[in-house]
C-alpha positions, 0 to 999 in steps of 0.5 A: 273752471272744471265742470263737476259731473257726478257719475251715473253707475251704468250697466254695460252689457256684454254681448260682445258688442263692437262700438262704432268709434274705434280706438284711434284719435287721430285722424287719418290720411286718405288712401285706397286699396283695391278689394277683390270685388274692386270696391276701395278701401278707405284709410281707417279700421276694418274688422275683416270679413274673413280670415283663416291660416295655414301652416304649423301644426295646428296646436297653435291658433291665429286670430286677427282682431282688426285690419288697419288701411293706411296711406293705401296699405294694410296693416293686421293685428293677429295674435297667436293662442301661445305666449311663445313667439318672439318675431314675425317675418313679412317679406324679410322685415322683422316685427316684434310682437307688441304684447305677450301676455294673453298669447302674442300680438304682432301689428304686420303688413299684409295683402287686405284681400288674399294670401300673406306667407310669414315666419313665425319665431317661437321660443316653446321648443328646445330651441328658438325654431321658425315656423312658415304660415299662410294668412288669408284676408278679406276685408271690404268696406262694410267692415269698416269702423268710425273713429272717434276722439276720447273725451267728453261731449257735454250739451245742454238740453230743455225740457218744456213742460206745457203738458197734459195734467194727468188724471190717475186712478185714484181720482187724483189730477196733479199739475205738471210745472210750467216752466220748463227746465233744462240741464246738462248731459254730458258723453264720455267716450274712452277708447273708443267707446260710449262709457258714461251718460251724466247729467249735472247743473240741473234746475229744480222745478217745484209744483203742487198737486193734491197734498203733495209736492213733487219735483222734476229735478237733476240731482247727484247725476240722476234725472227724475222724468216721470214727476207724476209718479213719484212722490216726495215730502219736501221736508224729508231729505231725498238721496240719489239713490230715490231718484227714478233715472230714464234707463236711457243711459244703458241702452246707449252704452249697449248700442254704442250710440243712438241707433236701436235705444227707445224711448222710455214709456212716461219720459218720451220728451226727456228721453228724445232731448237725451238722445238728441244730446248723445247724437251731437256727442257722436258727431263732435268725435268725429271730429276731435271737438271734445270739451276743453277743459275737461269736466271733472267726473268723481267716479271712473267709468264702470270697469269692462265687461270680461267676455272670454273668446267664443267656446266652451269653458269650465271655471268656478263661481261664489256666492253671497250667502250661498254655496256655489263653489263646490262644482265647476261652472259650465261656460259656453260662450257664443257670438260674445254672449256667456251662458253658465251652468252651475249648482247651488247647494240648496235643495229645490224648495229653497230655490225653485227659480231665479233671475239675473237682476233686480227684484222688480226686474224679475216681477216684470219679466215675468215666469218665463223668464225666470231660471228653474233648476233641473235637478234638485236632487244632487247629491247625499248631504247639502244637495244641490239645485242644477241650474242651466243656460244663465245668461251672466254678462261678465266675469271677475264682477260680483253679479246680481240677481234673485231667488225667490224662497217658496217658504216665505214668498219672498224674493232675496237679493244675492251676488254671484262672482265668476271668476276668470283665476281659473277659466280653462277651455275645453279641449274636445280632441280625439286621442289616439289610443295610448298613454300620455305624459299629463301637463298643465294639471292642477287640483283644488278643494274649493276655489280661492279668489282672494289675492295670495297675501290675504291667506291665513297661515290656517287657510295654507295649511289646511290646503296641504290636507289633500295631495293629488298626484297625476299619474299617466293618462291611458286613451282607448276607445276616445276615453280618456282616463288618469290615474290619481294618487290621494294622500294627505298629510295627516297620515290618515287615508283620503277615502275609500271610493270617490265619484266622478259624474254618475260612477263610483270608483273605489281605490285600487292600491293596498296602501294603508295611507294612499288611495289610486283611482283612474277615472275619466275625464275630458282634456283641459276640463275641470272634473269634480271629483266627490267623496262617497258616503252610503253609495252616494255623493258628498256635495261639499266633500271632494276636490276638482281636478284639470289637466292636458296631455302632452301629445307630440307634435313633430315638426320638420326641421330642414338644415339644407345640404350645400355643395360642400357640406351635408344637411339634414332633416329633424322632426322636432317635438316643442317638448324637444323629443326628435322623433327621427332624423335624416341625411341630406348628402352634399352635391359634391359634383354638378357636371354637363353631359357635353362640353362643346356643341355646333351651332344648329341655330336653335337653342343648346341645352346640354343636361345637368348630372348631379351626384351627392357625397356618396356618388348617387345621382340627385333628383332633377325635381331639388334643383333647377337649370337655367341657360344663357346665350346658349343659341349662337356661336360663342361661349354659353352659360348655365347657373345651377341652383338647389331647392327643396332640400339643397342649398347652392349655385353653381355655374357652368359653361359650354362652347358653341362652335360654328358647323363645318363647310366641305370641299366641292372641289379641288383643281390640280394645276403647275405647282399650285392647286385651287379648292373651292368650298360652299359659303356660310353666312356671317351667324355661322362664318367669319372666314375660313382656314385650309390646311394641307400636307403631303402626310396624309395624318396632316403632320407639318401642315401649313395654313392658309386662312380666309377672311371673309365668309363670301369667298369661295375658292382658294389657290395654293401656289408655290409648292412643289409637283407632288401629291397633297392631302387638304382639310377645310373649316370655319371660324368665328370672330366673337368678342375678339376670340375666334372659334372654329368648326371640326376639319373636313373630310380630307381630299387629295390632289397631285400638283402638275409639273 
């Protein structure tokens, strides 16, 4: 049988706090890499220490969230600010990206200490376009993150009460029950993450003290700990919502655990036993021993929390029984905490301070911790109090807190909702003067959380009472300003002047039905635009206003040149505009200087021409050499290959033929004559061929050939008396193929008779 737990409503904080167990349920193999400080990196989930990339043209951001070390390899989680990239290219493999919704998420493998170069695909251009970036790493094992198994940890914790009777100020002693009492506190761990403390079979203890009953209790998941001062008659029916609770339950969910949560003053036994029920819960998922079968709980954990990356935002609030929706909220969000400016339509004296919380909460902070406006003069009609730096812990969450009203000397519950339907980052860029193309620009009178089907046909149509047109951006000086066109569908002007910040700024058009102000403002910020009246603002008339600019940001496109075919280079906007585009001529010709070279015994390196379509010479800095048995007699290779902007190979070859001996001496002697040479080694001869002729040019001269480079000599024989022109060379046998030296110089000799 199921366990029931009633749920206990906790506050989650927000200080963007990650929760010791990761997300992973499974355990992992063990595995290690080295680190650059040579440590190891277990098998597990590390926040990196360090992470930067270059590459693209910076418009678009890559953030990782989490390196996973696994069987001694490291897999990253990155995410691209931009929805538009469809694959990522790690050493040849494709990955496609696992999410891309809020940007594009890809798991890839990658180097945990140093650089990765990808491929990034994006579909945000004309067309599908590949863009190279560097990643770099450093995780080491202070990142590292326990893993802990969703589910829930239930133990059961005894309280004893052998304790102190206490004595309070009104002379009251009261009896504090003997008996001691136990109950059950159960862990709920959802991804990850500490989400719920509750507590159920508890066993309802009664003592009697004074006139009155008071009872130590568990009821409707809520634990009364500090039985003297609360004070019950047992006759009247008591709801969970009279049950004082430890406030235990929020400091866990906020530390993730146990460590840095005290003690709570009054509940010192009961807190340690819960504290002590949550260490155990820690350790069991570790572990994967979650209770099987799982406890019933009646209501979901609280929803998480809405914490934005770090930066500054502008959005919009509203309020329970208050006006909050009038001007932009000012966001700034630093290391996960979220601190909002925001004015409340209600002079100074309605709200001279509030607080983020309960009444009671405030009282005990005490003033200093209470907000107070900074200006209480705002605006002409309805103004406004300008509140600053509140920490909110939240968005898309209806937030409590408090404001104290001076006429009555009384504190008012209130709720304020920011919310995220229209969070905008502000861009704080510089631009360079000119006129911009306005994108991504939007105008609202007052902002709408509701979901689309519970609009009115009155609400649609009174939002067609305004039109604003966005005109082109001017940038001077690093002031930008837009041009707005007003017109509404009433066929009646909008206004005559409106203000933006402090100025004012009257139309500037002689349209009867339309109105053009430029007015300044900042990239990607909501800018209140507000209606004059006297020389003075409006507070609740007026509208808001946000926009970007396109700004071209032309990235080089190579299509490269091969031997036959020309390339060329684009630079190529994401809008698709080609800013210019130049040619890559084909290498039609790739050719050695030398052809045939003498052995010298040192490497041979004859150099590369290469001439593009149009017959110029191609630089040796897009193409590289390399040279093949290219040191000994016999046939060389050369392999040409394009870079940079060229894409080719080419092979080429030359011959290395042995050097040349000469005659030392010739001998005449009775119809015969003997030449001697100098010998060569056998790397630079395999033999020797003597040729002779009485034709001084060596017309119909015979051969005489020597097989063996150790000899030295030669007679001729058998020819008749007459006078003779002889030549010498070597040869060499490689691979079957015999190649040979040039001819000597020739030398003459008269036969005897």
């Amino acid at each position: 049988m199921k366990k029931v737990l009633k749920k206990v409503t906790a506050l989650v904080l927000s200080a963007g706090i990650i929760l010791s167990p990761a997300y992973n349920t499974m355990a992992m193999e063990t595995g290690v890499v080295e680190n650059t400080q040579n440590a190891t990196l277990q098998d597990g989930i590390y926040t990196p220490t360090n992470f930067s990339f270059s590459g693209g043209s910076g418009k678009v951001t890559i953030t990782c969230s989490q390196v996973e070390i696994k069987n001694g390899e490291a897999f990253a989680t990155i995410k691209f600010s931009s929805t538009k990239y469809t694959n990522v290219k790690v050493s040849d493999t494709d990955y496609a990206p696992t999410s891309n919704t809020d940007g594009s998420i890809f798991v890839i493998p990658v180097n945990a200490n140093g650089e990765t170069a990808i491929v990034a695909t994006t579909v945000a251009m004309s067309k599908t376009s590949d863009v190279e970036y560097t990643l770099t790493l450093a995780v080491d094992k202070s990142g590292r993150v326990e893993t802990y198994t969703d589910g829930y940890y239930t133990k059961n914790v005894t309280i004893p009460m052998d304790l102190k009777n206490p004595k309070y100020s009104d002379g009251r002693v009261f009896s504090y029950p003997k008996n001691p009492y136990s109950f059950n506190v159960t862990t709920t761990i959802k991804d990850g993450k500490i989400v719920a403390v509750d507590y159920t079979d508890g066993v309802n203890v009664a003592a009697s003290g004074s006139d009155r009953n008071y009872l130590i209790w568990a009821m409707d998941g809520h634990v009364v700990t500090n039985p003297g001062y609360y004070y019950i008659d047992p006759e009247t029916p008591k709801t969970a919502e009279d049950v004082v609770e430890t406030g235990i339950e929020e400091q866990v969910i906020a530390h993730n655990g146990v460590d840095g949560v005290d003690v709570v003053t009054g509940a010192t036994i009961t807190s340690k036993a819960i504290i002590e029920a949550v260490e155990d819960a820690v350790e069991r998922a570790k572990t994967g021993d979650k209770d099987d079968p799982e406890p019933t709980i009646y209501a979901e954990p609280a929803t998480p929390d809405v914490v934005p990356e770090d930066g500054v935002y502008t959005t919009f609030a509203e309020g329970d029984s208050l006006s909050i929706d009038y001007e932009p909220v000012v966001l700034k969000v630093e290391k996960g905490i979220m601190k909002a400016d925001f004015v409340i339509q209600q002079r100074q004296s309605s709200y001279p301070y509030i607080y983020t919380g309960s009444e009671d909460d405030a009282i005990k902070a005490g003033e200093t911790s209470w907000y107070y406006p900074e200006d209480f003069d705002y605006g002409y009609k309805n103004p406004g109090s300008l509140f600053k730096n509140v920490i909110i812990t939240s968005l898309d969450k209806n937030l409590d807190f408090v404001n104290f009203a001076s006429g009555s000397g009384n504190w008012f519950n209130r709720q304020i909702y920011f919310g995220s339907k229209y969070l905008r980052k502000v861009d704080d860029r510089v631009l360079k003067d000119g006129t911009y193309t306005p994108v991504d620009a939007e105008y609202i009178t007052a902002p709408d959380f509701s979901e689309p089907e519970e609009n009115t046909e009155d609400e649609v149509e009174s939002k067609k009472d305004l039109v604003v047109t966005f005109g082109k951006v001017t940038a001077q000086n690093k002031v930008n300003t837009v041009e707005l066109v007003l017109s509404s569908e009433t066929d009646a002007k909008v206004a005559e002047s409106i203000m933006v910040g402090d100025t004012v700024y009257t139309d500037q058009d002689d349209n009867a039905l339309t109105a053009t102000f430029n007015v300044p403002f900042t990239l990607n910020k909501w800018t209140r635009a507000s209606y004059v009246e006297n020389g003075k603002k409006v507070v609740d008339e007026g509208f808001n206003f946000v926009l970007d600019v396109h700004v071209h940001d032309y990235e080089k496109v190579v299509k490269k040149a091969t031997l036959t075919k020309d390339g060329e280079i684009k630079y190529i906007c994401s809008c698709g505009d080609v800013e210019k585009t130049e040619k890559i001529y084909a290498a039609k010709t790739v050719q050695l200087n030398k052809t045939s070279l003498v052995y010298t015994g040192r490497a041979l390196k004859p150099s590369i021409v290469i001439k593009d379509s149009k017959k110029k010479t191609i630089s040796k800095s897009n193409y590289t050499v390399t040279y093949k048995n290219n040191t000994n007699v016999g046939k060389a290779i050369v392999v040409v290959k394009g870079k940079n902007n060229y894409n080719f190979t080419k092979t080429l070859t030359f011959t290395i033929n042995p050097s040349n001996t000469a005659i030392s001496k010739i001998t005449a002697e009775k119809k015969a004559f003997i030449v001697k040479w100098k010998a060569f080694n056998s790397k630079k001869a395999s033999g020797y061929q003597i040729r002779y002729s009485t034709d001084k040019n060596m017309k119909k001269a015979k051969l005489a050939t020597i097989n063996k480079n150790t000899i030295t000599s030669k007679k001729i024989n058998a020819i008749s008396k007459k006078k003779y022109y002889v030549q010498i060379r070597t040869y060499k046998t490689v691979n079957g193929k015999k190649y040979y030296s040039s001819w000597s110089k020739t030398k003459s000799v008269t036969t005897k008779k």
